[in-house]
Phi, psi and omega in degrees: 000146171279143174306308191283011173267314200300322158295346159291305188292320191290304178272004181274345177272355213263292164302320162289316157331290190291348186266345173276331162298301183299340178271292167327300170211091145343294183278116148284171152295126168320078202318342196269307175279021173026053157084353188279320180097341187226167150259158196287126183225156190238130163305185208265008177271345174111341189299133198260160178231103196323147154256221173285160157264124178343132162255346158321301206263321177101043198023057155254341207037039160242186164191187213235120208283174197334295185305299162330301189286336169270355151294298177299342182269317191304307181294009155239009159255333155281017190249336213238012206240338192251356168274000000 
């Protein structure tokens, strides 16, 4: 194979991969609260403690990843292009 078919094959499993995730679970973890919904603050004894809640995530700790979110826009704008 030639490099560039191999890097053609390469990213097309690359893609199908991730398009197979994002249709399996949507939702990831919350890059800033690592899945917690709040951060972690330590009192003055060093003992960790909730902190506030995540305004990223709204303290859910999840969000909605990249691919998902340009699947749900495309398909709603072809729903709203066919009525």
């Amino acid at each position: 194979m030639t490099p560039a078919l191999l890097a053609i094959a390469l990213l097309l499993i690359v893609t199908l991969s991730y398009a197979s995730l994002c249709a399996a679970s949507p939702f990831g973890t919350c890059r800033k609260c690592n899945g917690l919904g709040f951060a972690l603050a330590t009192d003055r004894k060093g003992k960790p403690k909730r902190g506030k809640t995540c305004r990223r995530c709204k303290g859910h700790g999840l969000r909605i990843r990249a691919g998902r979110w340009l699947y749900n826009r495309a398909a709603r704008t072809y729903r709203a292009g066919t009525r």
